[in-house]
C-alpha positions as CSV (number, residue, x, y, z in Angstrom):
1,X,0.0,0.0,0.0
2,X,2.9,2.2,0.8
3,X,4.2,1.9,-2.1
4,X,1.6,2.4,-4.2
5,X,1.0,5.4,-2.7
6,X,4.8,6.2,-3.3
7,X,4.4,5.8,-6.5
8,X,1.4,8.2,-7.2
9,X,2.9,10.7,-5.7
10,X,5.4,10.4,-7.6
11,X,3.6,10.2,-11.0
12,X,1.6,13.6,-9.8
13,X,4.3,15.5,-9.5
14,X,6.0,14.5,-12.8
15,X,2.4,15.6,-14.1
16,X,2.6,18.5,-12.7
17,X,6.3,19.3,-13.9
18,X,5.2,18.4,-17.1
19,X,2.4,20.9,-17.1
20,X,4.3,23.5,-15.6
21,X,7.3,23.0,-18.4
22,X,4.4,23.0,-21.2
23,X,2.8,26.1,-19.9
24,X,6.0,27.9,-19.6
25,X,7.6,26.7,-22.9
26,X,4.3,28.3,-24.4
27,X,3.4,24.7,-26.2
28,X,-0.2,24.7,-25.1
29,X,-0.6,22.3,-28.0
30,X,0.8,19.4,-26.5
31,X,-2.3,18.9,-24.9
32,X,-4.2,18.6,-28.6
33,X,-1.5,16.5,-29.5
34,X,-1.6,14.4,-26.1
35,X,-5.3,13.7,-25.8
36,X,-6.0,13.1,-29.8
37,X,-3.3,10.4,-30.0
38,X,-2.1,8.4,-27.0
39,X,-5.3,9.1,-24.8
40,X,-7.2,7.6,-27.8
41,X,-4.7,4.7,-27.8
42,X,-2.9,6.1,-30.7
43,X,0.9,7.5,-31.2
44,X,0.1,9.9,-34.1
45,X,-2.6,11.6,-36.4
46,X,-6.0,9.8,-37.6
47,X,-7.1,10.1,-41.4
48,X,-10.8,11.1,-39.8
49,X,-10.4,13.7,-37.2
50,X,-10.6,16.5,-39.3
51,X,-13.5,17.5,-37.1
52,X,-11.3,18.4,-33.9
53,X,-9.8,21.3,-36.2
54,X,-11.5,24.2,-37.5
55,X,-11.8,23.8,-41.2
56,X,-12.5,26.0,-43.9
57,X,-14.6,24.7,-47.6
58,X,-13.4,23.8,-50.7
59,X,-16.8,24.5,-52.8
60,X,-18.0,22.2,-55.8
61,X,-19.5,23.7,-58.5
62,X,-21.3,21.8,-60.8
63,X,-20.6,17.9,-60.1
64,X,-19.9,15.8,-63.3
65,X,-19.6,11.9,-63.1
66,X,-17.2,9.2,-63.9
67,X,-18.0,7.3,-66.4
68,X,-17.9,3.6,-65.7
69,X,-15.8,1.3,-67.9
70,X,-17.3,-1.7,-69.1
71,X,-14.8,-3.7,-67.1
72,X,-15.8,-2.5,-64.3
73,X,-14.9,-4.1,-60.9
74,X,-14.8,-7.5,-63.3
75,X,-11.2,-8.1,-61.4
76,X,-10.5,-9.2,-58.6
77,X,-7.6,-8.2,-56.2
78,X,-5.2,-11.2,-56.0
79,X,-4.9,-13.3,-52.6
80,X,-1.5,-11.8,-52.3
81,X,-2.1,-8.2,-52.8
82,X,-5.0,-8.5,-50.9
83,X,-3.3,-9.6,-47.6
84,X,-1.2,-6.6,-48.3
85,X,-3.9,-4.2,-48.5
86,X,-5.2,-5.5,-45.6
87,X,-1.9,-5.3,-43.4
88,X,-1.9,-1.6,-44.5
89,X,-5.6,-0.8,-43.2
90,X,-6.3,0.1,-46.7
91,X,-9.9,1.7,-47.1
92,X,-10.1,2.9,-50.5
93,X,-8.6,1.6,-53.7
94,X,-9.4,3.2,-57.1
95,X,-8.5,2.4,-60.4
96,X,-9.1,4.9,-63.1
97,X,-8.2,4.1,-66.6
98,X,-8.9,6.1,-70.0
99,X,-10.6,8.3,-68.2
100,X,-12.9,5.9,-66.9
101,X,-13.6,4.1,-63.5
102,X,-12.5,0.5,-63.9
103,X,-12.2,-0.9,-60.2
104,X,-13.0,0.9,-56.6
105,X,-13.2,-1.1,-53.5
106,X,-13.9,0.4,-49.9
107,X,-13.3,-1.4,-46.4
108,X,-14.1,-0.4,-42.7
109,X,-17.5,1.6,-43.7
110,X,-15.8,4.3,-46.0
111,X,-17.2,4.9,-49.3
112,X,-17.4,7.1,-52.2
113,X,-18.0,10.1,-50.5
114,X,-16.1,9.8,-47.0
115,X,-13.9,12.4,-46.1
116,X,-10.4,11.4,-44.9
117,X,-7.1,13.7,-44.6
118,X,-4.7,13.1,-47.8
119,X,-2.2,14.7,-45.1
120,X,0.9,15.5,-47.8
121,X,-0.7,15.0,-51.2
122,X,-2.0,18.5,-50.0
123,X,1.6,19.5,-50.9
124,X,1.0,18.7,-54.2
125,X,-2.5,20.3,-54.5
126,X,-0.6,23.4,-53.1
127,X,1.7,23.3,-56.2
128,X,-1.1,23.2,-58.5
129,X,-2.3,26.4,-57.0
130,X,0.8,27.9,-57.4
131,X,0.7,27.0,-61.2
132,X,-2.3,28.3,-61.5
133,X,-1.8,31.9,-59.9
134,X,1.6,32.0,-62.8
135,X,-1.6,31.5,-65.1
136,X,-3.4,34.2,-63.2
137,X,-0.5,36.9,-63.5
138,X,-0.4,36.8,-59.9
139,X,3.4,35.3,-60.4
140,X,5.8,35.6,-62.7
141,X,7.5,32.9,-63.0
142,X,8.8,29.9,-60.8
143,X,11.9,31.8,-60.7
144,X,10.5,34.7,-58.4
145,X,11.4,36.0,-55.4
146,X,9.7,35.0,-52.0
147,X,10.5,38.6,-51.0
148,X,8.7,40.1,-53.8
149,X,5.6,38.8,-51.2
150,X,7.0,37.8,-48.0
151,X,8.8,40.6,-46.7
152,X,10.3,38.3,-44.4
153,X,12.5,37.3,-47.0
154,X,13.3,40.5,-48.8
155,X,16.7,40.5,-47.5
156,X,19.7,39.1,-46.4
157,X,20.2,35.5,-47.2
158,X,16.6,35.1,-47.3
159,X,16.5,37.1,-50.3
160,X,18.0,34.4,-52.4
161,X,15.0,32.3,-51.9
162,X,12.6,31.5,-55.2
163,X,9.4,29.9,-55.7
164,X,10.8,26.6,-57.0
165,X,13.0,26.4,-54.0
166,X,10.4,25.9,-52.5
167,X,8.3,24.0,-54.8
168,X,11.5,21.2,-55.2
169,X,12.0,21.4,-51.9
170,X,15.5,22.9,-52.2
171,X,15.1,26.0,-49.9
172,X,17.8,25.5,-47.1
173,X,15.8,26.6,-44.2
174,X,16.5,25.0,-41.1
175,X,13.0,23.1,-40.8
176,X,13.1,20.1,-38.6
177,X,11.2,17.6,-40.3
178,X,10.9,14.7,-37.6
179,X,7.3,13.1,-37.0
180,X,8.6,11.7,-33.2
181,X,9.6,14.9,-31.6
182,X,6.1,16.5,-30.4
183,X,8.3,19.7,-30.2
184,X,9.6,19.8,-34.1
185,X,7.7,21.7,-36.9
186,X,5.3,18.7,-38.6
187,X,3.6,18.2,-35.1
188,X,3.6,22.1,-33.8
189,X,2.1,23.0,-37.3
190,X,-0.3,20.4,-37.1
191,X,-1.6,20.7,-33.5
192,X,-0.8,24.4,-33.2
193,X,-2.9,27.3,-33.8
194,X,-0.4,30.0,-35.2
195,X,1.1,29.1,-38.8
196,X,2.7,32.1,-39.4
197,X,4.7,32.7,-36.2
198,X,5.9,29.2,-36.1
199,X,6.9,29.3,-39.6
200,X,8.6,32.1,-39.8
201,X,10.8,31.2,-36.6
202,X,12.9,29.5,-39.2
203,X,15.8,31.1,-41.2
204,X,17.4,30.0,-44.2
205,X,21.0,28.6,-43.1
206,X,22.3,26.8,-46.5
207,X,22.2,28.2,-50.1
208,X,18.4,27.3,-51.7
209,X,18.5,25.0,-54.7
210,X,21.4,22.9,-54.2
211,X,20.3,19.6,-52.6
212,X,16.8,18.0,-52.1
213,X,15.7,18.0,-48.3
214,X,11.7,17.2,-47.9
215,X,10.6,20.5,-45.3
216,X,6.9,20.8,-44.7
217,X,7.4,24.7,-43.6
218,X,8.5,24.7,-47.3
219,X,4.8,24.5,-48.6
220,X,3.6,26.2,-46.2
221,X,5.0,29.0,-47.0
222,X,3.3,28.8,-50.7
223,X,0.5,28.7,-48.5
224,X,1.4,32.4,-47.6
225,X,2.1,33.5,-51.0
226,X,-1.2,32.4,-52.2
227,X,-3.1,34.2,-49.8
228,X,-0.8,37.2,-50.5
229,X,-0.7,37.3,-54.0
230,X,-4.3,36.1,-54.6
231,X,-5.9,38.7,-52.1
232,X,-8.2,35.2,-51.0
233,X,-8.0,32.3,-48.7
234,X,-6.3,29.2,-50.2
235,X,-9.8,27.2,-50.2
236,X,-11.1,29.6,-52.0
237,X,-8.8,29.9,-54.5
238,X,-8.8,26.4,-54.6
239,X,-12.7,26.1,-55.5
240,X,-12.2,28.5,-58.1
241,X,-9.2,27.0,-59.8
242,X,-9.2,23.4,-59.5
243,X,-12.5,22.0,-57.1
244,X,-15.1,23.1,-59.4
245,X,-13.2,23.4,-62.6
246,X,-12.0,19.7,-62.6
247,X,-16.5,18.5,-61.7
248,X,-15.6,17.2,-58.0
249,X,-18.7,15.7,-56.5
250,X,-18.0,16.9,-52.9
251,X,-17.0,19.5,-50.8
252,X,-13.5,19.4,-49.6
253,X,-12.3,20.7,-46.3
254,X,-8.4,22.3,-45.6
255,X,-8.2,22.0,-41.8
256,X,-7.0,25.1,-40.4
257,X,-5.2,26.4,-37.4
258,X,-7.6,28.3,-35.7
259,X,-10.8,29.3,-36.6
260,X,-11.2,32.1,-39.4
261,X,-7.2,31.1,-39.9
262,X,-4.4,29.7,-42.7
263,X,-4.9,26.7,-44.3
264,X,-2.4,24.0,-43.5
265,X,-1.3,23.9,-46.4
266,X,1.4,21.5,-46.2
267,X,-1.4,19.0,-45.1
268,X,-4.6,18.3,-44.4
269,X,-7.0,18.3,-47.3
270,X,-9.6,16.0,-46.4
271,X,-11.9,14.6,-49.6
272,X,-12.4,11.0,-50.9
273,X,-10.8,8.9,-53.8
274,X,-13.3,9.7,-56.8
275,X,-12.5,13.2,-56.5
276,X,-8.8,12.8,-55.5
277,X,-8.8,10.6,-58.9
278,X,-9.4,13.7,-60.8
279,X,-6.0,15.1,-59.6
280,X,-4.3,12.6,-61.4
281,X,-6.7,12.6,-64.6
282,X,-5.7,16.7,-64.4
283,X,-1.8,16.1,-64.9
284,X,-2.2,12.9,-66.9
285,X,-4.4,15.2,-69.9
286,X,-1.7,17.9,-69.4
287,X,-3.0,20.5,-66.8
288,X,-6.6,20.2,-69.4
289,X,-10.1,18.5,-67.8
290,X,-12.7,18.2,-70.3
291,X,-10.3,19.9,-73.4
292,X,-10.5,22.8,-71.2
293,X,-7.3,23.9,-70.0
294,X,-7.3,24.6,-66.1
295,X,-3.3,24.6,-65.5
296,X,-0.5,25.2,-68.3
297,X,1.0,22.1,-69.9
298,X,4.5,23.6,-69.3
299,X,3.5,23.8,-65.9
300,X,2.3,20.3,-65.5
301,X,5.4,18.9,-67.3
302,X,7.7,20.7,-65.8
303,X,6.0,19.7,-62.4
304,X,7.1,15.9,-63.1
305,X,10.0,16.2,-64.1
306,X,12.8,15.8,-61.5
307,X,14.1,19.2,-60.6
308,X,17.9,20.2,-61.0
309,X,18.7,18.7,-57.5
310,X,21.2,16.6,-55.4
311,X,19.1,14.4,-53.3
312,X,19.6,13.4,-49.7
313,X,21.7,10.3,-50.9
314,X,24.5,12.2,-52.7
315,X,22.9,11.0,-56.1
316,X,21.2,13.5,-58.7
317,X,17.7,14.0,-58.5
318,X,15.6,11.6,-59.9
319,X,12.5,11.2,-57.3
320,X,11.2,14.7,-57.3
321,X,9.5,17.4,-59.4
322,X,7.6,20.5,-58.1
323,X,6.3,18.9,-55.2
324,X,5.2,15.2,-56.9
325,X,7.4,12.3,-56.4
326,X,9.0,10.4,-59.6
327,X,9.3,6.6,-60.1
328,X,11.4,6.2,-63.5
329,X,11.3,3.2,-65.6
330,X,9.4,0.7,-62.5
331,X,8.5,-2.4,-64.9
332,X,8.5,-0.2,-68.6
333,X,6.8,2.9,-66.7
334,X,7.3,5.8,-65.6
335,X,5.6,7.1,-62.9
336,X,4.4,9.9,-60.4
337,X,2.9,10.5,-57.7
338,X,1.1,12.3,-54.7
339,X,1.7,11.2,-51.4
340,X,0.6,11.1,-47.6
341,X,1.8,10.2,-44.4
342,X,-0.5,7.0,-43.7
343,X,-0.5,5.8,-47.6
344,X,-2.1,8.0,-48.9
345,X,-1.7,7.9,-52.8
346,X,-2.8,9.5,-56.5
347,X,-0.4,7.6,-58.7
348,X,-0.2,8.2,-62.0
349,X,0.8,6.0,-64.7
350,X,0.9,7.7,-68.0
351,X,1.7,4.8,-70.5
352,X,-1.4,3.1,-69.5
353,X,-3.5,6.2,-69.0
354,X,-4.1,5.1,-65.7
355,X,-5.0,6.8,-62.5
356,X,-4.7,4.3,-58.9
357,X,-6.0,6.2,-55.6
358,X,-5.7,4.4,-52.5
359,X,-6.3,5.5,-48.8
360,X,-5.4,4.0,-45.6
361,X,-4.3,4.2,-41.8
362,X,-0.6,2.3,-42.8
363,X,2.0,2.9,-44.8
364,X,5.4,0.8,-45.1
365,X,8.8,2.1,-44.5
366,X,10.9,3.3,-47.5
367,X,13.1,1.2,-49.2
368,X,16.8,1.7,-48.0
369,X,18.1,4.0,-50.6
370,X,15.4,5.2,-51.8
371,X,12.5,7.7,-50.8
372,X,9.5,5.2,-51.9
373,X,8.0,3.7,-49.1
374,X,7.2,-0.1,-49.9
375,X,3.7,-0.2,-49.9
376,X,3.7,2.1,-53.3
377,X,4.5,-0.7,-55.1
378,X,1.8,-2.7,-53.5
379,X,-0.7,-0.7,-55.0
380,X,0.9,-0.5,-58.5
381,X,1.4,-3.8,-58.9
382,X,-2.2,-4.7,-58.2
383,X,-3.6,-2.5,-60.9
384,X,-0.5,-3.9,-63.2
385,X,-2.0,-7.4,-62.6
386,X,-5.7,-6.7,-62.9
387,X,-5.9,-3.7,-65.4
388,X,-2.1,-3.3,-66.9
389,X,-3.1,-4.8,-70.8
């Protein structure tokens, strides 16, 4: 009994240390981060709890439908991949090819229309955007100054900085990308409620465009140049420029960090796999939906096509374009890709006109070497097998 009443002791006052260091350090979101993950019996995010943010609309305008091939669903998933897709929690897996549904499939009660975070492939979307406000005028060029609308980066080293520095992922500021450390950027941006100040504590400490290093506080800051340059929020841009023009059925939602506040850009777009698909039909017709052109081509090619980079391995670039990931030459094809933190995929395969979505709650690690987690190929080779003829 004594020591059991030892021992809580004990574990009271390390609560209250740890409150009293929280409260000091100014981290209030721990607690967000502390009672949606391990006091739901979980160590990080959920591709459903969009709802404990605030979030802002993505509108649809008028909704046009897939067609549906006339092989659809006539294929099954093999035994093999299946077990994989199960292992991986997978909930949504769409196959989209000449322009047509040819195989969905949905698992744990998620459907067409459920809502789920595609966590990064919002870094992608982002990128889109950014094409599109070149379209607009609002930009001139990739090449661009971020202090020509960040002031924060008007001078000094920061003045170096350029839009497809931050589009490649090539900007040099001192981000700390780690997805442990509660106290590093991913999870302060995501659980905090003040984008801007966190983002710009930050400073540029290597020469931009030199050497690949995947930053998340890189797109958000093309978060900040969209709102600046547009004179609107990001969502709305994004229903304006993309949503409606490219027929999505739904509403989206960009979870924000406080209420009336900035997208998170770098995350966080929460829709479902038919309209995700559309993404990938976009760049696979060359920016065009419809034979109406809703991004440049140049834009679109030159998004996947791997940037002038060293990667993180000491090799040249081959794996990344203006914010989409590059497979070259996997089994005669030559891919790319958006991509999320739990699996979440659009992955485009061009010779075969073919779009594959899939969503989940798992994704494998990446294959030493490489930057491709595993479970990509998973996915691929399970539309290869059933559709790839």
């Amino acid at each position: 009994m004594k020591i059991l009443k030892k021992t809580g002791k004990w574990f009271l006052i390390i609560l209250v240390v740890l409150n009293l260091l929280i409260i000091v350090s100014g981290k209030t979101y721990l607690y967000k981060a502390v009672g949606n993950t391990y006091f739901k019996g979980r160590s990080g995010p959920n591709i459903s709890e969009y709802a404990i943010f605030d979030n802002r609309e993505i509108k649809a305008g008028a909704f046009q439908k897939w067609n549906l091939s006339n092989a659809y669903n006539s294929k099954a998933i093999s035994e093999s991949h299946k077990k994989e897709f199960e292992e991986m929690e997978t909930i949504a897996f769409v196959v989209i090819k000449n322009d047509s549904i040819t195989h969905e499939q949905y698992w744990d009660g998620y459907g067409e229309d459920s809502h789920t975070n595609s966590f990064s492939m919002a870094k992608t979307f982002t990128s889109i955007l950014i094409g599109c406000a070149i379209d607009d005028g609002f930009i001139k060029n990739v090449d661009q100054p971020v202090g020509d609308f960040l002031p924060e980066f008007k001078e000094g080293e920061g003045a170096k900085l350029t839009i497809k520095h931050l589009l490649t992922m090539s900007s040099g500021i001192n981000f700390d990308e780690d997805y442990v450390n509660p106290f590093a950027y991913p999870g302060a941006a995501y659980y905090g409620s003040d984008l801007k100040e966190l983002t710009y504590k930050y400073e540029l400490t290597s020469d931009p465009g030199k050497t690949f290093s995947y930053l998340s506080g890189n797109t958000e800051l093309l978060g900040f140049v969209l709102e600046k340059v547009t004179g609107k929020t990001v969502s709305d841009y994004a229903s304006e420029k993309l949503w409606k023009p490219i027929g999505a059925k739904n509403d989206a939602l960009w979870s924000l960090d406080h209420e009336g506040g900035m997208e998170k850009t770098y995350c966080c777009f929460n829709s479902n796999a038919r309209d995700f698909g559309r993404i990938g039909e976009l760049f696979l017709d060359s920016g065009k939906w419809n034979g109406k052109q809703v991004i440049s081509t140049e834009y679109v090619l030159n998004s996947i096509k791997p940037a002038d980079l060293m990667d993180d391995f000491g090799k040249k670039n081959a794996k990344y374009g203006y914010s989409w990931w590059l497979i070259p030459n996997y089994k005669g094809h030559d891919i790319f890709y958006a991509r999320g933190i739990l699996g979440q995929y659009i992955l485009c395969i061009p010779k075969l006109n073919m779009v594959v979505v899939r969503l989940g709650n798992k994704r494998e690690k990446k294959i030493p070497g490489q930057d491709h987690p595993t479970d990509v190929f998973y996915y691929v080779d399970a539309a290869l097998e059933m559709y790839g003829s």
